[in-house]
CHARMM-style PDB file with segment names, atoms N, HN, CA, C and O in Angstrom:
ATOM      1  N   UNK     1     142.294 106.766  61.580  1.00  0.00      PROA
ATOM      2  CA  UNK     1     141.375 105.765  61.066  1.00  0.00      PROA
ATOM      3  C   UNK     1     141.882 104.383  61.498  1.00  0.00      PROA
ATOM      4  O   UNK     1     143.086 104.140  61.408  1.00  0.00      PROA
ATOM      5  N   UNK     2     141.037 103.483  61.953  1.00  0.00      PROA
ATOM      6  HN  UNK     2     140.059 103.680  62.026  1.00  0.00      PROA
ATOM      7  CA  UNK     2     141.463 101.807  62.241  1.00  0.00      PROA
ATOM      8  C   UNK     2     141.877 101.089  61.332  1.00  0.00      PROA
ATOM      9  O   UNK     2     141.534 101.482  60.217  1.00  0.00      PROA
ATOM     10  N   UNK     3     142.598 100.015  61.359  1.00  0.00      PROA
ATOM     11  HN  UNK     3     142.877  99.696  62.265  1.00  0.00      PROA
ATOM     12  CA  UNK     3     142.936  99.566  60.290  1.00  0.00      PROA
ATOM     13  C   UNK     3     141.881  98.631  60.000  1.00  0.00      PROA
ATOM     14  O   UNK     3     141.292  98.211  60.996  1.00  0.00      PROA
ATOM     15  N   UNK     4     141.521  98.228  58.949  1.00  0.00      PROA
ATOM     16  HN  UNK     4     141.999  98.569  58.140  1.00  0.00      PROA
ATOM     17  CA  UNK     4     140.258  97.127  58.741  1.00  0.00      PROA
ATOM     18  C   UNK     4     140.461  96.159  59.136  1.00  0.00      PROA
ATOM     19  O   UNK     4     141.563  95.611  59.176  1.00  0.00      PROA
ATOM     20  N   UNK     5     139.192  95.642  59.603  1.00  0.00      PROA
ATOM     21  HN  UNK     5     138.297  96.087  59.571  1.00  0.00      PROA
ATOM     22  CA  UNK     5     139.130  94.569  59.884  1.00  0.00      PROA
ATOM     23  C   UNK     5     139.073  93.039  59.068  1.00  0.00      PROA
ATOM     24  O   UNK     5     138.046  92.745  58.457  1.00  0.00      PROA
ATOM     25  N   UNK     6     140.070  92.234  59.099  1.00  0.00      PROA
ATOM     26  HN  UNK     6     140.904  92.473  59.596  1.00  0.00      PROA
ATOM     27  CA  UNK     6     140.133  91.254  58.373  1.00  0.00      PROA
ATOM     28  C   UNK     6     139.751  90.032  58.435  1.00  0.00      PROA
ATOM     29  O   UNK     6     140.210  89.532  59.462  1.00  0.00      PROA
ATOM     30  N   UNK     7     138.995  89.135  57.709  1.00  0.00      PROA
ATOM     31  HN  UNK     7     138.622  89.541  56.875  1.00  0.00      PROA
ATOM     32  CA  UNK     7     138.215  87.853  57.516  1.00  0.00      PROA
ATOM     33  C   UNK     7     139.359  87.194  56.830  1.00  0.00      PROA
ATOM     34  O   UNK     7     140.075  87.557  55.897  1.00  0.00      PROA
ATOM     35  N   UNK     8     139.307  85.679  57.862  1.00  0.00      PROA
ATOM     36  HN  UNK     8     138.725  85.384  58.620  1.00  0.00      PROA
ATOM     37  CA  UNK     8     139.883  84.607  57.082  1.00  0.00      PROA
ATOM     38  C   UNK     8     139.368  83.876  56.504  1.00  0.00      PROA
ATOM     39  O   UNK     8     139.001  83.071  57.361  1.00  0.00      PROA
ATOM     40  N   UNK     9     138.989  83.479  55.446  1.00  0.00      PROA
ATOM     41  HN  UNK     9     139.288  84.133  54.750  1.00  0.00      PROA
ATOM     42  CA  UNK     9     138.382  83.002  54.182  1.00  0.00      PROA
ATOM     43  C   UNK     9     139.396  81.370  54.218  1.00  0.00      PROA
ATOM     44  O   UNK     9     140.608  81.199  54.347  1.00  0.00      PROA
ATOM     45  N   UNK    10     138.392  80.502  54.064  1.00  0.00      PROA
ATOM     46  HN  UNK    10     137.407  80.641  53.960  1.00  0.00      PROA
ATOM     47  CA  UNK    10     139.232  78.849  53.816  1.00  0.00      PROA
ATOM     48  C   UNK    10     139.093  78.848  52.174  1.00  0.00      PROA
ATOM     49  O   UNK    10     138.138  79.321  51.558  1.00  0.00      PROA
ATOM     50  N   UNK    11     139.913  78.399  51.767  1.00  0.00      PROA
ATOM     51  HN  UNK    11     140.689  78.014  52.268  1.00  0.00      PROA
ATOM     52  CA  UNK    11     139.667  78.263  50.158  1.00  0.00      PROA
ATOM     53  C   UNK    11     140.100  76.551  49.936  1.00  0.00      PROA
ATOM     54  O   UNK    11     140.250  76.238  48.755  1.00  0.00      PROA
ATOM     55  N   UNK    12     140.298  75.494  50.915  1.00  0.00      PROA
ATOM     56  HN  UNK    12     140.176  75.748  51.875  1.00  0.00      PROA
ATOM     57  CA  UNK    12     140.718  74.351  50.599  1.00  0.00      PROA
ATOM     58  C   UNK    12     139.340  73.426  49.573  1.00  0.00      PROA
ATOM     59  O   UNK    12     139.720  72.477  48.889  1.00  0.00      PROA
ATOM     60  N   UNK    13     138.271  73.693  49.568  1.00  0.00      PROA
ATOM     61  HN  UNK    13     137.962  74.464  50.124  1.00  0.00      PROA
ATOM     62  CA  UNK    13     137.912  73.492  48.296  1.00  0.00      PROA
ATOM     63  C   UNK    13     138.540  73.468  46.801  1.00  0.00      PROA
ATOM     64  O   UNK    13     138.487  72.572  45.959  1.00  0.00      PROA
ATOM     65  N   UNK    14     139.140  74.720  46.747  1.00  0.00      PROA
ATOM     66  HN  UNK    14     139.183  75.448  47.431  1.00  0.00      PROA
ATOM     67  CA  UNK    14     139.936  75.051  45.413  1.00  0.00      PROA
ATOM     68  C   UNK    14     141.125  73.964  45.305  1.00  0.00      PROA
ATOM     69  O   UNK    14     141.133  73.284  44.279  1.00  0.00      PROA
ATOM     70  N   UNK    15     142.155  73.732  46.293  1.00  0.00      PROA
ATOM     71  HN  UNK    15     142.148  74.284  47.127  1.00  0.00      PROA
ATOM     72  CA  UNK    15     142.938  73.134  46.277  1.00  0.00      PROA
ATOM     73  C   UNK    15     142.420  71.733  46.281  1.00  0.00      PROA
ATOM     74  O   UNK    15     143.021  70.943  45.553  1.00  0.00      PROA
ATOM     75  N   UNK    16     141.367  71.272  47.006  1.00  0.00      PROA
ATOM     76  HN  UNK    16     140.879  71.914  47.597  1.00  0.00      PROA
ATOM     77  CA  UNK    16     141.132  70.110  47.035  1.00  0.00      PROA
ATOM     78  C   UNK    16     140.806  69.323  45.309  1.00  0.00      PROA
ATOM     79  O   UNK    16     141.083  68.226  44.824  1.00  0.00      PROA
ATOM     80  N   UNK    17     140.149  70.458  44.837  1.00  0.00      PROA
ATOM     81  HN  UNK    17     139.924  71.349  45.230  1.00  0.00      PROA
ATOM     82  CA  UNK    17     139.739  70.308  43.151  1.00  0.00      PROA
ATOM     83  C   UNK    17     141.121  70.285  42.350  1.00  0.00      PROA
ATOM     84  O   UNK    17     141.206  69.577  41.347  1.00  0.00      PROA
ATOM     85  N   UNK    18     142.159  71.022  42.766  1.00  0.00      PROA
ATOM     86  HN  UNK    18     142.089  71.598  43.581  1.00  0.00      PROA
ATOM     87  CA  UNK    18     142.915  71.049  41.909  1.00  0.00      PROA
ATOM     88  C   UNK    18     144.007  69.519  42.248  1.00  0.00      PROA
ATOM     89  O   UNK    18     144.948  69.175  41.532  1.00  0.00      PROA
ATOM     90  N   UNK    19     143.657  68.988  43.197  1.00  0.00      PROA
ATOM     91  HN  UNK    19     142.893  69.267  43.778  1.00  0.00      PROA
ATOM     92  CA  UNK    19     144.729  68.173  43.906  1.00  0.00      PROA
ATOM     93  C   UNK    19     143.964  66.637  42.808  1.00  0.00      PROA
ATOM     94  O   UNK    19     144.547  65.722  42.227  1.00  0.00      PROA
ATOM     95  N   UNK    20     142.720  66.915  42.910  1.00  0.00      PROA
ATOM     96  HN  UNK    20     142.246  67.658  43.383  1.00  0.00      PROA
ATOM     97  CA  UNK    20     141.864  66.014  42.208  1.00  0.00      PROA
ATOM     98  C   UNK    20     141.420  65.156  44.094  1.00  0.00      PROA
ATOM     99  O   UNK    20     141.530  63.930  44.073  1.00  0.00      PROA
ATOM    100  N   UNK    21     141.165  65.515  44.914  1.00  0.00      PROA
ATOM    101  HN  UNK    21     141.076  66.511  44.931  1.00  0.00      PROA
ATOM    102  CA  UNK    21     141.397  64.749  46.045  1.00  0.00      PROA
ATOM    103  C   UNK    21     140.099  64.689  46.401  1.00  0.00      PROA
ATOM    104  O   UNK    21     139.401  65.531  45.836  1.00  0.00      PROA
ATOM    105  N   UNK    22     139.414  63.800  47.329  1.00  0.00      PROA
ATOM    106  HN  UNK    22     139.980  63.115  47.788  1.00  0.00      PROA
ATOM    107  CA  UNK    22     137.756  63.943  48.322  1.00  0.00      PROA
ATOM    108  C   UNK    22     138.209  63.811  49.646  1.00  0.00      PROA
ATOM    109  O   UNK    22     139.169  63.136  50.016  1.00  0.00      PROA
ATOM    110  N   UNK    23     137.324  64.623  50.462  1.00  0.00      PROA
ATOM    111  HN  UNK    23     136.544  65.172  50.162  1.00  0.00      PROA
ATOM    112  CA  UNK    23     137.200  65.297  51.391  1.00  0.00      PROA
ATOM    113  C   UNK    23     137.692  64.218  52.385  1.00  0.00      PROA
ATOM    114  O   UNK    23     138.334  64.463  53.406  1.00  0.00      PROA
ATOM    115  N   UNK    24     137.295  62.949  51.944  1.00  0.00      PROA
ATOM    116  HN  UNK    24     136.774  62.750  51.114  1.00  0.00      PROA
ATOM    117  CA  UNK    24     136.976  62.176  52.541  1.00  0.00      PROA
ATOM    118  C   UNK    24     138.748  61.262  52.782  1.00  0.00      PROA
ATOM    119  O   UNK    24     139.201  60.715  53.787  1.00  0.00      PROA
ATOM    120  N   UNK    25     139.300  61.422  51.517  1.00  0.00      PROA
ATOM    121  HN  UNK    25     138.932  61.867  50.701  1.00  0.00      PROA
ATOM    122  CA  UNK    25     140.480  60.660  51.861  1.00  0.00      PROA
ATOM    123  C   UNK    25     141.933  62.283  52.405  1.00  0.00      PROA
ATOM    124  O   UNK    25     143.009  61.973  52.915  1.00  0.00      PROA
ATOM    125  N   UNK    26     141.656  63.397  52.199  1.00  0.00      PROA
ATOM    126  HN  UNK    26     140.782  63.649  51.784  1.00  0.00      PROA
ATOM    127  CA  UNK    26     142.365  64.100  52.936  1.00  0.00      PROA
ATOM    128  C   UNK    26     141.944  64.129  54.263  1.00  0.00      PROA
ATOM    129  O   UNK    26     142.906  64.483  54.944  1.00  0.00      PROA
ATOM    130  N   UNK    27     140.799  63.889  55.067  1.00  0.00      PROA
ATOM    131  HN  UNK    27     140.017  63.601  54.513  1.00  0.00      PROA
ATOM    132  CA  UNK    27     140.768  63.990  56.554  1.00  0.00      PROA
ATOM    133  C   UNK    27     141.393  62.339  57.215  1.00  0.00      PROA
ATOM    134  O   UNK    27     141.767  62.170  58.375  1.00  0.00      PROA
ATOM    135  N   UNK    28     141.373  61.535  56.397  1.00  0.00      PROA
ATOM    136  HN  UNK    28     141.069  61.672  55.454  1.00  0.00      PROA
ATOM    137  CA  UNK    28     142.157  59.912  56.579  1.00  0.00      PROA
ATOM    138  C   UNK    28     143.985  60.344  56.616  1.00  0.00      PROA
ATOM    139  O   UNK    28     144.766  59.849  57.429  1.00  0.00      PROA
ATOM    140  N   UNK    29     144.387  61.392  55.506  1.00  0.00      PROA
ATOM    141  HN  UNK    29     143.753  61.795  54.846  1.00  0.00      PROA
ATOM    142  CA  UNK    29     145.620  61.240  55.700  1.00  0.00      PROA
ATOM    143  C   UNK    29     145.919  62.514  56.589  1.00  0.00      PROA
ATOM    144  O   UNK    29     147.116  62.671  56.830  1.00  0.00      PROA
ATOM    145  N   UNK    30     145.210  63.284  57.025  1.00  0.00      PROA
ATOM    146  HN  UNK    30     144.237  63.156  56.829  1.00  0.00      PROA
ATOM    147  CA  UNK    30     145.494  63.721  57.846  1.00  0.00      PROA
ATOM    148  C   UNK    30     145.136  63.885  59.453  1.00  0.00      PROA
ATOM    149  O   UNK    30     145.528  64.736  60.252  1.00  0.00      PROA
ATOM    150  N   UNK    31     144.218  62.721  59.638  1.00  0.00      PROA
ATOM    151  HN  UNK    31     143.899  62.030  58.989  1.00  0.00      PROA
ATOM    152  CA  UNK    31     143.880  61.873  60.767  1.00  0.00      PROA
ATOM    153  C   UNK    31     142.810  63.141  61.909  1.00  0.00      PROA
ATOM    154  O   UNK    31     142.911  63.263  63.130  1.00  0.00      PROA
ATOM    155  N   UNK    32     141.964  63.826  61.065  1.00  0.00      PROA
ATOM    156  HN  UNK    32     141.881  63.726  60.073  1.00  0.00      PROA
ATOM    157  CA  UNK    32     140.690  64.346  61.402  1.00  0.00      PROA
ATOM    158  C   UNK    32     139.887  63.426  60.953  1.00  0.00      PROA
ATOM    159  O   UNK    32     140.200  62.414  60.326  1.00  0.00      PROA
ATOM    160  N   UNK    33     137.998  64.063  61.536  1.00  0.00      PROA
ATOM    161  HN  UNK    33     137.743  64.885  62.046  1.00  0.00      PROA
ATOM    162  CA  UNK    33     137.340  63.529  61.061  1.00  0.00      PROA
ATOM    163  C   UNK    33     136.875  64.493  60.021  1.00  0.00      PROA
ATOM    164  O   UNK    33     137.188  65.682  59.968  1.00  0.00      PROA
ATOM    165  N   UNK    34     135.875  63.670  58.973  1.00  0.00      PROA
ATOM    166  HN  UNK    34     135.621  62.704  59.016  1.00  0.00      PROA
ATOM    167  CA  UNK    34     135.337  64.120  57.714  1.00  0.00      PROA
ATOM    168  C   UNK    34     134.185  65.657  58.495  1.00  0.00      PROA
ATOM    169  O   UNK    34     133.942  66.660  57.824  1.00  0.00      PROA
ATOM    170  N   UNK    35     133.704  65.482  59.825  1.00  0.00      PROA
ATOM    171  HN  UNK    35     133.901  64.667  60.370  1.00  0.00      PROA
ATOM    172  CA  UNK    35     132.676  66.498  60.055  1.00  0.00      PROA
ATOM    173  C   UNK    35     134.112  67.657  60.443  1.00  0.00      PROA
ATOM    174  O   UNK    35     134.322  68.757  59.932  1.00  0.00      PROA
ATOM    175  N   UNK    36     134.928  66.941  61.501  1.00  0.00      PROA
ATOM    176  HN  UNK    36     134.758  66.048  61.916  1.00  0.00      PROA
ATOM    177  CA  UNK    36     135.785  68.513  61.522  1.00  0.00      PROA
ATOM    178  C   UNK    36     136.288  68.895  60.270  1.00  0.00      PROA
ATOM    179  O   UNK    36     135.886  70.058  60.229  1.00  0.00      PROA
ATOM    180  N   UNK    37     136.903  68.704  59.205  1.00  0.00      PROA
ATOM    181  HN  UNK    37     137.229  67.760  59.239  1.00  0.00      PROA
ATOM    182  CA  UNK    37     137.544  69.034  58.014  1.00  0.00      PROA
ATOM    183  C   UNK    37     136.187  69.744  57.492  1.00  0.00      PROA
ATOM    184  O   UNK    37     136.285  70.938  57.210  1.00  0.00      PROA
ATOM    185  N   UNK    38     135.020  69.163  57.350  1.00  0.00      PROA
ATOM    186  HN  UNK    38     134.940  68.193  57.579  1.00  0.00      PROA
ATOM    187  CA  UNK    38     133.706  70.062  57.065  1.00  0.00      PROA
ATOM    188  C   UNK    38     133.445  71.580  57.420  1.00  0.00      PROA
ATOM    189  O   UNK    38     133.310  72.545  56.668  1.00  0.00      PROA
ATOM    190  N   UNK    39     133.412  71.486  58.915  1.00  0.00      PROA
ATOM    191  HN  UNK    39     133.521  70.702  59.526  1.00  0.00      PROA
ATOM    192  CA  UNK    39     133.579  72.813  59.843  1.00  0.00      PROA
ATOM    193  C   UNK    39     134.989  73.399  58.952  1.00  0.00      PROA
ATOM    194  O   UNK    39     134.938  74.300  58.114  1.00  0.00      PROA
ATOM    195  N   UNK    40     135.847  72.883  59.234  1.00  0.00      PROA
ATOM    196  HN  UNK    40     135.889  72.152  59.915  1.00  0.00      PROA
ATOM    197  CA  UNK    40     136.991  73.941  58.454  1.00  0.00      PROA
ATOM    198  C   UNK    40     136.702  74.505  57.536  1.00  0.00      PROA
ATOM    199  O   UNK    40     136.563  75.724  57.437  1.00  0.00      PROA
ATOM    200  N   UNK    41     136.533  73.488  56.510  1.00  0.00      PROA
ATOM    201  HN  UNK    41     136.646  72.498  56.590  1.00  0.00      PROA
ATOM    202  CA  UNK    41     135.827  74.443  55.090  1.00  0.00      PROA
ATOM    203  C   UNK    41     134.866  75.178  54.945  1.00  0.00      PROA
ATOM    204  O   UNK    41     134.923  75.870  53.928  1.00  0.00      PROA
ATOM    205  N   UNK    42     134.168  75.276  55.444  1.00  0.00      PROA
ATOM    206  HN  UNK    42     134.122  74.714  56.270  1.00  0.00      PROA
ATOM    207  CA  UNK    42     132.466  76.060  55.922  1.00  0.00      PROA
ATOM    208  C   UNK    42     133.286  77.562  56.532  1.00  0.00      PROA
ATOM    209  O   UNK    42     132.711  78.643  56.405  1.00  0.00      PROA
ATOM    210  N   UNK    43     134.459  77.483  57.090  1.00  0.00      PROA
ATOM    211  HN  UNK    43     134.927  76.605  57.193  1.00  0.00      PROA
ATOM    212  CA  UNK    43     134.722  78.493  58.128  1.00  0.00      PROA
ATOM    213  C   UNK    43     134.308  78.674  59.455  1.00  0.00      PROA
ATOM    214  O   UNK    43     134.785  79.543  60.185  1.00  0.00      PROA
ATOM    215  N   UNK    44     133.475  77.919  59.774  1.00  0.00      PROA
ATOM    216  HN  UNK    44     133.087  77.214  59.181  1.00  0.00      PROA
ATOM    217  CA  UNK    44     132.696  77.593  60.973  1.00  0.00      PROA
ATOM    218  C   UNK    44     133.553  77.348  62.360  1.00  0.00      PROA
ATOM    219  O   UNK    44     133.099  76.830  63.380  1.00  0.00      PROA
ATOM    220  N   UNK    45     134.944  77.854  62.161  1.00  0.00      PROA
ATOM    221  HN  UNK    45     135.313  78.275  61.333  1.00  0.00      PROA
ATOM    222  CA  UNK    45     135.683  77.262  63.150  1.00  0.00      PROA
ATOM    223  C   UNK    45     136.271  78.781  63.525  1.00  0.00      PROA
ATOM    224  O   UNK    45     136.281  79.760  62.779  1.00  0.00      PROA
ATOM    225  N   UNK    46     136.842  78.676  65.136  1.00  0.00      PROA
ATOM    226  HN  UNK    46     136.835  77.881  65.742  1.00  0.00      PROA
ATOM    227  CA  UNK    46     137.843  80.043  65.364  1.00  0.00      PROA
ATOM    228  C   UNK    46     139.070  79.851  65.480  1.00  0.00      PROA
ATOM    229  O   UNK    46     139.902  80.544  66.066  1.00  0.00      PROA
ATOM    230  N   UNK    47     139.233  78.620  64.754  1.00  0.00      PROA
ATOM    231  HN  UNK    47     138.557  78.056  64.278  1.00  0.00      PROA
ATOM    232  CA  UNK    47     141.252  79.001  64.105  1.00  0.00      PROA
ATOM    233  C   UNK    47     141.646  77.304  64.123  1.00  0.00      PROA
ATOM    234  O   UNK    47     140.748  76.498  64.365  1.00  0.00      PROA
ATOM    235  N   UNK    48     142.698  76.956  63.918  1.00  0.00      PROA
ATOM    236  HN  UNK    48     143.427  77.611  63.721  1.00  0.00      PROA
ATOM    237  CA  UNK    48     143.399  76.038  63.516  1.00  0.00      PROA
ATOM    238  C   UNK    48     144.584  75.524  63.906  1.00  0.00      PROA
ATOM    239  O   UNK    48     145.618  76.170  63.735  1.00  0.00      PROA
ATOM    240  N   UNK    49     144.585  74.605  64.334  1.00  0.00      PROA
ATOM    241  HN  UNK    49     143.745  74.081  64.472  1.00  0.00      PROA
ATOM    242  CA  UNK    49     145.958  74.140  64.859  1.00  0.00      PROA
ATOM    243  C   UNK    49     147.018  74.536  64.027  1.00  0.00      PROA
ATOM    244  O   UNK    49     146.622  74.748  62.881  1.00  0.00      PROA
ATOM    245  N   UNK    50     148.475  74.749  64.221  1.00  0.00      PROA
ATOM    246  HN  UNK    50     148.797  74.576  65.152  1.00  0.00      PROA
ATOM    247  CA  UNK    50     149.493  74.753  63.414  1.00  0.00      PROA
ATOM    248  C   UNK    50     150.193  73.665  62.918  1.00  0.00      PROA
ATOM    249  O   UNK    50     150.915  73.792  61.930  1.00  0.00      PROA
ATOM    250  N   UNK    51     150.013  72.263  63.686  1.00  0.00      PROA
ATOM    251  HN  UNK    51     149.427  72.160  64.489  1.00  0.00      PROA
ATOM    252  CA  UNK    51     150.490  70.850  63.329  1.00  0.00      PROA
ATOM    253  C   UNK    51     149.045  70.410  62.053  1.00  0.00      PROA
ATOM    254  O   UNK    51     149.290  69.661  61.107  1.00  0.00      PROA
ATOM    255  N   UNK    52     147.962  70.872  62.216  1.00  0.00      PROA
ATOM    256  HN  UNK    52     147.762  71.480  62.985  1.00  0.00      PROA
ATOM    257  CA  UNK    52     146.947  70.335  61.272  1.00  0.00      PROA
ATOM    258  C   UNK    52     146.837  71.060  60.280  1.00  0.00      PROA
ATOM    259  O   UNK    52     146.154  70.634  59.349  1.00  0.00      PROA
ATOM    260  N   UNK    53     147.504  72.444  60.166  1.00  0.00      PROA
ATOM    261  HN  UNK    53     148.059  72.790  60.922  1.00  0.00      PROA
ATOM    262  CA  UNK    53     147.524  73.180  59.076  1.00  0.00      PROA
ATOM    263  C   UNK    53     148.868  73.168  58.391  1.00  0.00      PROA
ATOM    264  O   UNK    53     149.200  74.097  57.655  1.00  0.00      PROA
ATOM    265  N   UNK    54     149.606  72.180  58.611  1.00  0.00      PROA
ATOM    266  HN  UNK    54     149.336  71.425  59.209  1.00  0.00      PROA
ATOM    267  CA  UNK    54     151.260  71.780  58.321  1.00  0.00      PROA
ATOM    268  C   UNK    54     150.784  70.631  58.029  1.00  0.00      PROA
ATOM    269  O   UNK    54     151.763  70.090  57.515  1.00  0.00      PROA
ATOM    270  N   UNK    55     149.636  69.610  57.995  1.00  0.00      PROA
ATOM    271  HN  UNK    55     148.841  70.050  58.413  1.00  0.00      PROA
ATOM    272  CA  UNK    55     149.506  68.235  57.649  1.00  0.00      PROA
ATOM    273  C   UNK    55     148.408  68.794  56.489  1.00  0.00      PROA
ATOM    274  O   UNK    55     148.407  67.883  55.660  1.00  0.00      PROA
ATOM    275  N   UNK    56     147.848  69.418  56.207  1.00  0.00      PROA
ATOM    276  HN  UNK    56     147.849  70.158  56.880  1.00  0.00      PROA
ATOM    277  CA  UNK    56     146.880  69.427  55.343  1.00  0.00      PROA
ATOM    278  C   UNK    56     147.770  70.156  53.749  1.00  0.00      PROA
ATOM    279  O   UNK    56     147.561  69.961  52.551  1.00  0.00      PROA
ATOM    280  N   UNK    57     148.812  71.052  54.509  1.00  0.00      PROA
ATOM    281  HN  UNK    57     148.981  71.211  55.482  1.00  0.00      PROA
ATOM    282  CA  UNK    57     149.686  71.685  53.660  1.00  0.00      PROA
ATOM    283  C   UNK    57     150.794  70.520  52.723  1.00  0.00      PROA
ATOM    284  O   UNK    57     151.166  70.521  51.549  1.00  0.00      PROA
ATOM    285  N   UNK    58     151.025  69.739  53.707  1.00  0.00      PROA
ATOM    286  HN  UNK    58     150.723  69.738  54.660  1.00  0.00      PROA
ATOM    287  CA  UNK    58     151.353  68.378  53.163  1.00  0.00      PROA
ATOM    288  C   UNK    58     150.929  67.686  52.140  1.00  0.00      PROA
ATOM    289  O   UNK    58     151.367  67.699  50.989  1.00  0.00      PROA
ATOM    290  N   UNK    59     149.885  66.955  52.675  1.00  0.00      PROA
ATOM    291  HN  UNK    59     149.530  66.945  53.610  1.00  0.00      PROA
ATOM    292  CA  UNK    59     148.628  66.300  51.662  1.00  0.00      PROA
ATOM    293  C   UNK    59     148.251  66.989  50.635  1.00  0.00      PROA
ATOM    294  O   UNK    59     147.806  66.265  49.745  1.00  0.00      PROA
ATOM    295  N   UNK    60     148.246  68.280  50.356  1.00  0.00      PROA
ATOM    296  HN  UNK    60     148.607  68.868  51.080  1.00  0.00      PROA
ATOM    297  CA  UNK    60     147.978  69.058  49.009  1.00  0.00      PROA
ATOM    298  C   UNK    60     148.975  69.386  48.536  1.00  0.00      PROA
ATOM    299  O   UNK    60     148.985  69.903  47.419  1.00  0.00      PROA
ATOM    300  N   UNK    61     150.238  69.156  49.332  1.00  0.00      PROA
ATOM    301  HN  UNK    61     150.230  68.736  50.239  1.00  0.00      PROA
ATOM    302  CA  UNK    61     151.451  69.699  48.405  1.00  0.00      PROA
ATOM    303  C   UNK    61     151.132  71.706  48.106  1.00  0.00      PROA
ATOM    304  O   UNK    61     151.117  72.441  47.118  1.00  0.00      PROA
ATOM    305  N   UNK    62     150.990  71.828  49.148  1.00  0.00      PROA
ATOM    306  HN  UNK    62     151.002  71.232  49.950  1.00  0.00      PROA
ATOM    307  CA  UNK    62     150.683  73.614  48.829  1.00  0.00      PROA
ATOM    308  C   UNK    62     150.828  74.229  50.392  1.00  0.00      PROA
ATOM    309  O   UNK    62     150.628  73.599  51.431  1.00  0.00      PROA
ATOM    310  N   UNK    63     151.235  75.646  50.260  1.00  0.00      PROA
ATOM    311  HN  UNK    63     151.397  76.158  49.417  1.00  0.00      PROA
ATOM    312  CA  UNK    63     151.603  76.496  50.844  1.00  0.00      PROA
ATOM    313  C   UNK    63     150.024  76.784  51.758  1.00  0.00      PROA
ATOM    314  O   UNK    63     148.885  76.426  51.456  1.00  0.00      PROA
ATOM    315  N   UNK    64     150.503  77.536  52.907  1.00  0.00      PROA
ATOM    316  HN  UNK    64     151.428  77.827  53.152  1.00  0.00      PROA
ATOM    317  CA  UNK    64     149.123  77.885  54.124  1.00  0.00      PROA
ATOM    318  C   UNK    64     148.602  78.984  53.283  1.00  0.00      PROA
ATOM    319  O   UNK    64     147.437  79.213  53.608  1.00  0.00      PROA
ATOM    320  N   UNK    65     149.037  79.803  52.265  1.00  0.00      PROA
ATOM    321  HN  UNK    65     149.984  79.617  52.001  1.00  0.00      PROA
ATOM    322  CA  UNK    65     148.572  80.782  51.602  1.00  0.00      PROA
ATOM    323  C   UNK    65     147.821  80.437  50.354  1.00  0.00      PROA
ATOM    324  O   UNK    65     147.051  81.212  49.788  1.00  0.00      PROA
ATOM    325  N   UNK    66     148.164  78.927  49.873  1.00  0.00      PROA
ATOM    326  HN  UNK    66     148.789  78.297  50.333  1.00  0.00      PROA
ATOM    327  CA  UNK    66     147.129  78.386  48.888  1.00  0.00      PROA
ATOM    328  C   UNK    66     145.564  78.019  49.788  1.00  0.00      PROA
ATOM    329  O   UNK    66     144.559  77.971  49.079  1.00  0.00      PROA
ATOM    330  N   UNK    67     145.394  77.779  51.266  1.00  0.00      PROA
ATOM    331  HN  UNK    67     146.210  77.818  51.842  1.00  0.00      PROA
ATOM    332  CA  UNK    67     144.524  77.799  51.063  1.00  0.00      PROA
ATOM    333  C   UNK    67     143.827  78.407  52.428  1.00  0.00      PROA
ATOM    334  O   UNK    67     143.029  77.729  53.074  1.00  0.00      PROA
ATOM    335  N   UNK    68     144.218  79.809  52.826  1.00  0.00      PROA
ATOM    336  HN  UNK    68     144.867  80.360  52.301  1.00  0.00      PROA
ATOM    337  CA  UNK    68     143.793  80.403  53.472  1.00  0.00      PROA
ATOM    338  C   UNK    68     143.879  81.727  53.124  1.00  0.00      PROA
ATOM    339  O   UNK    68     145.031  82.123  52.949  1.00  0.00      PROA
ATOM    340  N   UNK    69     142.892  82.626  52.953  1.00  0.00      PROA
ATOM    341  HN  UNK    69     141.956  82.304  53.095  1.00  0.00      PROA
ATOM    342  CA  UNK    69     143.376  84.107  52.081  1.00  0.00      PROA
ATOM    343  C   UNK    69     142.694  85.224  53.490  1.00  0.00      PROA
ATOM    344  O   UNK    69     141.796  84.760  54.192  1.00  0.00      PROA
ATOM    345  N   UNK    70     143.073  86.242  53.683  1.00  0.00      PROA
ATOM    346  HN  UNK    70     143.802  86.619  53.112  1.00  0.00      PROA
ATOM    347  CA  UNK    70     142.741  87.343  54.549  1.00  0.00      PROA
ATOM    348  C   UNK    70     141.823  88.538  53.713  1.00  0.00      PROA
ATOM    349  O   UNK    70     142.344  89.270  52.871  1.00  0.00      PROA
ATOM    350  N   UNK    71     140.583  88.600  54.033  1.00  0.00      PROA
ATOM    351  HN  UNK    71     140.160  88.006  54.717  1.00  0.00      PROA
ATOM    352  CA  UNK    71     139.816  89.482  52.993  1.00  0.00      PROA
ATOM    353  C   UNK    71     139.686  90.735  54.065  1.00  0.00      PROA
ATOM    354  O   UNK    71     139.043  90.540  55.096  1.00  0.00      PROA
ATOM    355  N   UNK    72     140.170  91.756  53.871  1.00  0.00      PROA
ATOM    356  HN  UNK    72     140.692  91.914  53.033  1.00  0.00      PROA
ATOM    357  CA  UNK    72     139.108  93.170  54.400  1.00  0.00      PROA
ATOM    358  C   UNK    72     137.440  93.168  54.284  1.00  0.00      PROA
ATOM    359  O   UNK    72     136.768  92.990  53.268  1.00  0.00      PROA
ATOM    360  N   UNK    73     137.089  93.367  55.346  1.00  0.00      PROA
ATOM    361  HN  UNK    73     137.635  93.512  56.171  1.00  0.00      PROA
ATOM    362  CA  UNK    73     135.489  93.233  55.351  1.00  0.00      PROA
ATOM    363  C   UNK    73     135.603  94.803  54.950  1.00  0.00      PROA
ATOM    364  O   UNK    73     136.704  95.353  54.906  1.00  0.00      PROA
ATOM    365  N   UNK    74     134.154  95.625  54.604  1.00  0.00      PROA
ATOM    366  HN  UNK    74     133.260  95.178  54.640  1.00  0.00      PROA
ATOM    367  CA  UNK    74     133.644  96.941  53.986  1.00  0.00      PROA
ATOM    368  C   UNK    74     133.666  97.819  55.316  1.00  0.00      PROA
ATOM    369  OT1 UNK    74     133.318  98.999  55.283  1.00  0.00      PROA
TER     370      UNK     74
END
């Protein structure tokens, strides 16, 4: 049997709520724009830099696992 196939799910919404932060001043400190940080959160993207996912990990003070989760699709 294959192993399933897995979806990466963005969850930086959650963190962004819990940080108390807007969209708008995490893509300033982390020197994107507000439409790419959009695409990120939407999922709309096919992957992520490792320097922009180490600056966003920053700015929220949280781990790449607070806000990226791996779901098994059915």
């Amino acid at each position: 049997m294959p192993p399933p196939t897995l979806t990466i799910v963005v969850r930086l919404d959650v963190m962004l709520a819990r940080r108390k932060m807007r969209s708008r001043e995490l893509a300033e400190r982390i020197g994107i724009t507000e439409q790419n940080l959009s695409l990120l959160k939407s999922g709309k993207v096919k992957g992520i830099r490792f320097d922009t996912l180490a600056a966003i990990c920053a700015a929220l003070d949280c781990q790449p696992g607070d806000i990226l989760e791996a779901v098994a699709e059915p």
